[in-house]
N, C-alpha and C positions, 0 to 999 in steps of 0.2 A: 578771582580777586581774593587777597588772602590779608592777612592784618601784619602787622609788622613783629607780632611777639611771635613769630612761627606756627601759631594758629589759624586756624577757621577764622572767619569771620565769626563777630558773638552776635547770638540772634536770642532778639526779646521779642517775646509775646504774653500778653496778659488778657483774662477772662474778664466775661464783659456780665455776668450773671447778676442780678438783683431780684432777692426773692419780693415776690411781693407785686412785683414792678410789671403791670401789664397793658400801660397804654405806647409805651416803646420810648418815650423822650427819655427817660436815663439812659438807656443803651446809647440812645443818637447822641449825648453827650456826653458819655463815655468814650465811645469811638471815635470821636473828634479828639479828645484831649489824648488817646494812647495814640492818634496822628500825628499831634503836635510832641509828642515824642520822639517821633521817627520807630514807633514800634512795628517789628514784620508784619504780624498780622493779631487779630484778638478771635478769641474765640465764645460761645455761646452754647452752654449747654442745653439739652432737652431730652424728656422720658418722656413713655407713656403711663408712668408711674407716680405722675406728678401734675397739678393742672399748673397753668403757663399758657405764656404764646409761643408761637411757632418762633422758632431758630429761624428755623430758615426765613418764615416771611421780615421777622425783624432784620435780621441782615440785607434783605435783599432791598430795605428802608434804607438801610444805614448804606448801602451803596449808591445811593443818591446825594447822601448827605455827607459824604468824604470823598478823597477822591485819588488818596495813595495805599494805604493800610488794607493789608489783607483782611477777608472777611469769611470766617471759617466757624458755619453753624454743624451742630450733632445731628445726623441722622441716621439712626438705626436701619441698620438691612433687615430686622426681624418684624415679621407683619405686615411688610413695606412689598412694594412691585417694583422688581429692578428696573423697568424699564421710564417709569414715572421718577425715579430717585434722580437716575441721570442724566433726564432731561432738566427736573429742578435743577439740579449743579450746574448743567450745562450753562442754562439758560441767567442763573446766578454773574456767570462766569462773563458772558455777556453782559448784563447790566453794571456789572463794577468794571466795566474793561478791561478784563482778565483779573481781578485780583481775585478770585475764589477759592475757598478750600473745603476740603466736605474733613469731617470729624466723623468717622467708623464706628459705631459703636453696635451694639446689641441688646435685646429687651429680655430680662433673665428672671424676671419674677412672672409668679404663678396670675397677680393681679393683673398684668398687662395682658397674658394670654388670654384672660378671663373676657376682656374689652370687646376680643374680637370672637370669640365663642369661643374657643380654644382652651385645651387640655392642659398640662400640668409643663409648666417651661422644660424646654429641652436642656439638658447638660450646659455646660459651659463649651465643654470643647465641637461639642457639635454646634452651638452656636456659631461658635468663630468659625466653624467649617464651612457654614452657609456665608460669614459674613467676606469669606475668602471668594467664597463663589462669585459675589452680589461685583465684589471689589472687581473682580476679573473681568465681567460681562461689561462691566462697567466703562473701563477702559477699552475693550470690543467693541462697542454704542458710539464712543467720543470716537474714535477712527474709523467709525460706518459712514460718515459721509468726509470726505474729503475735503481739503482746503480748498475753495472754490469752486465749488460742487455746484451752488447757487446759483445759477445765469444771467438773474433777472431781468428775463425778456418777457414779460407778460403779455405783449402785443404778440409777440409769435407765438405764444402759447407753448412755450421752454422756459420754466422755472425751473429748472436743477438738469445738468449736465447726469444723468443716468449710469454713464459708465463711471460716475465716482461714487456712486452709492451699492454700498457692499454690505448684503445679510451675515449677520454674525452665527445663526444656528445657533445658540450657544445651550445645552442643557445642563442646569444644575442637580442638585439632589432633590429639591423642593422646589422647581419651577423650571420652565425653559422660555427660551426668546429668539426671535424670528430678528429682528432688527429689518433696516437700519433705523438711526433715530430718529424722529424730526425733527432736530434743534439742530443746526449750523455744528462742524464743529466747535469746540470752545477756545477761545482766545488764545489762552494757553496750550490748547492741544488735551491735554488733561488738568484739570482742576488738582491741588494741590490736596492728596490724601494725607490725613494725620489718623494715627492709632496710639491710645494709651495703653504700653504695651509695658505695664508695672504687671498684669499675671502672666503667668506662665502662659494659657490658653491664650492669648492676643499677640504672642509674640512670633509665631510662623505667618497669620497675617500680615504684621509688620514688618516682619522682614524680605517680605515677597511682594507686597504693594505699598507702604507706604515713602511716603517723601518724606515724613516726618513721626517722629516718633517720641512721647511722652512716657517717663519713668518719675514715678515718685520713689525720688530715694532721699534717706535722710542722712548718708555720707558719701562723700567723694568715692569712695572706693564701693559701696557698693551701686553709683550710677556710673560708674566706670566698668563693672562690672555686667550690666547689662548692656550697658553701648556694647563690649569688646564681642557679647553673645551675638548680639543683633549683627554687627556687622557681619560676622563669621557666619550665621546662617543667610544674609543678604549674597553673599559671596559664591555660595552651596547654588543659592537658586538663579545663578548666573547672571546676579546684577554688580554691578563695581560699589560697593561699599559706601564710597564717597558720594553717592548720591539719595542717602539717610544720614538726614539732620536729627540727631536726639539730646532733646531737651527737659530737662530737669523742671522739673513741677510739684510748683511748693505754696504751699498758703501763705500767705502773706500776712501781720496784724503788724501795721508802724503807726496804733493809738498811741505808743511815747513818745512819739517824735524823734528826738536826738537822744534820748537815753540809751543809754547802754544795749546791745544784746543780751537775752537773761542767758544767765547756765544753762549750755543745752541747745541754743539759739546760737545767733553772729556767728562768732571765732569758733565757737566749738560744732556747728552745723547745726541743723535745724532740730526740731524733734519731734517727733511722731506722735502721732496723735490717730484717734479711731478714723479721720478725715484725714490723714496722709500728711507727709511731714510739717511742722507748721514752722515758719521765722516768725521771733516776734523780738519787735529792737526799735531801732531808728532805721532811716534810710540811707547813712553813711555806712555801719556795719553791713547793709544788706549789699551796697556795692562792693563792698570785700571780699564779700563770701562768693559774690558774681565771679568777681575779677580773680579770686584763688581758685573757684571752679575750673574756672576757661582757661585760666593757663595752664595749669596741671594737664589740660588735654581732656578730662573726665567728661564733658560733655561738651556740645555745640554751643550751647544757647539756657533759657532757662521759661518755663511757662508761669507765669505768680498769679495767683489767685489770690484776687483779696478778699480780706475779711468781711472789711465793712467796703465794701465798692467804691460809694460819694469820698471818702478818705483816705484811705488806700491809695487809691489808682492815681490821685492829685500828689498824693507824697511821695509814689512811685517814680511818678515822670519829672517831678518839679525837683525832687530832690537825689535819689539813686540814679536815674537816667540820667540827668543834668549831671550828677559827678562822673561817670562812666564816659560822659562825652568830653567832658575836660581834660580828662586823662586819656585822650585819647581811644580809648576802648571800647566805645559803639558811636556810629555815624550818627551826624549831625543833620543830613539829609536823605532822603531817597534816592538812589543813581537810576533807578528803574523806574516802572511804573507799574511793573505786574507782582504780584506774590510770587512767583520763578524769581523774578530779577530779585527780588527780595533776599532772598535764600540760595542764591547763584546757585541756582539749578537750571539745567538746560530744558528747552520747550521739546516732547517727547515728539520723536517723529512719526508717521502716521504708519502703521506697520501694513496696511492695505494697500498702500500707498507703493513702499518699497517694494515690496510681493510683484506687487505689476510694473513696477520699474522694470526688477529683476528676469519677468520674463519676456518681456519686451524685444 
């Protein structure tokens, strides 16, 4: 499905973070109202650098309490047990009916390592080495048990058809896994990975696992720039291109309202700031800058991070989303129901699956 300006379809998704905020009802009323936008999916940072609630258990709240909008929490591969990660997602994946997405990230300070007794953080590029690893097994787990795998014949005592359940072996650098999972596979087949691939270190990651891909850039030509990178290495590691979505990820401040973009902002693009590009205007010029992104081709879509969350995220959907839909340039409805349908990506087929097709 394609848009009529010979584009992608433009894909929104907005951060759902409030500092501060630890009993989960802002979240749950945030995620309702970037619903009632028709946004792809939100997402929910977390460190272990930082106290908070868990990403992920808020989401898997906020999966109750929506019921189209993807729901895509941080979870770090560092310090973590691949084999507990992906059955959380799985199991995520399952409770929103398929709308899940996991956010990749890594734990890179000396204090996090310190949490778990641990020595002095590893590099960056070894980091995302592990976190490639974490990502690979990960996707080996979700296709260890088969669609249908399940029986459930409890009275014969045949809960799960055995020849659909396949050991992954899988050894990393820093751990190994027997598989399979225990969690069903996921709705989607694989949960929808996102990597914020603005450094250099996170970018063979993403170009090798992600569905989605986050660049803070604060011009056109330079997230155009690292789209044309990403694809070209997605291409290298024998995936078709066109199935990485990269979106541009920008702070958002529309405390003016309808005033002007300042110098630097709107018309002239965002501007950088130590927290990564910031817009700050009304939410008619911020549709501008949307609707000049996506057609120029420079990106898919756009991730906005508000400033102030309670404000933002209302003047995002009520009024930038709202004109974007007028004009034709983001849907009005959901045609799907899953995070794939979302992002017209297809549902990954099971590659255990074909193996034993194949030798059949």
């Amino acid at each position: 499905m394609t848009s009529t300006h010979g584009r992608g379809l433009l894909h929104l998704a907005a951060a759902l973070d409030h500092e501060a905020a630890y009993d989960g009802a802002r979240h749950l009323e945030s995620a309702r109202l970037a619903e009632r936008g028709g946004l792809d999916f939100v997402t929910l940072g977390d460190s272990f650098a930082r106290p908070g609630p868990d990403a992920l258990a808020v989401l898997s709240r906020a999966a109750t309490a929506t019921t189209r909008i993807g729901l895509v929490p941080a979870v770090t591969t560092t310090h973590t047990e691949p084999f507990r990660v992906q059955a959380a997602l799985a199991t995520l994946d399952w409770v929103s009916r398929g709308r899940a997405g996991w956010w990749i990230d890594v734990s890179r300070t000396d204090d996090e390592a310190r949490l778990f007794g641990r020595g002095p953080a590893a590099p960056a590029a070894a980091l995302w080495r592990e976190a490639g690893e974490v990502a690979e097994v990960a996707g080996l787990l979700w296709d260890s048990r088969e669609d249908g795998a399940e029986t459930g014949d409890p009275a014969g005592g045949r809960l799960v058809d055995r020849a659909r359940l396949h050991p992954v072996d899988y050894t990393g650098t820093g751990f190994s896994v027997r598989g399979p999972s225990l969690v069903p596979r996921p709705p989607q087949g694989h949960p929808v990975r996102l990597v914020d691939a603005t450094e250099e270190a996170a970018r063979a990651v993403a170009a090798r696992h992600a569905d989605v891909a986050l660049v803070r850039a604060a011009s056109p030509a330079q997230a155009a720039a690292v789209r044309d990178q990403l694809r070209a290495s997605a291409s290298e590691f024998g995936r078709n291109p066109d199935g990485l979505r990269v979106l541009a990820c920008l702070l958002v401040d529309l405390g003016d309202g309808e005033r002007a973009a300042e110098r630097g902002h709107g018309g002239g693009g965002p501007r950088q700031t130590v927290r990564g590009p910031l817009y700050r205007g009304g939410p008619v010029d911020l549709a501008e800058l949307i609707a000049r992104w996506h057609t120029a081709g420079v990106v898919d879509g756009f991730h906005l991070v508000p400033v102030e969350p309670g404000r933002d995220l209302e003047r995002l959907v009520n009024g930038t989303v709202a004109l974007l839909q007028h004009r034709g340039l983001f849907r009005t409805f959901y045609p799907g129901s899953t995070l794939r349908e979302h992002l017209d990506l297809p549902r990954p087929a099971n590659r255990y699956a074909a193996t034993a097709g194949s030798t059949s």
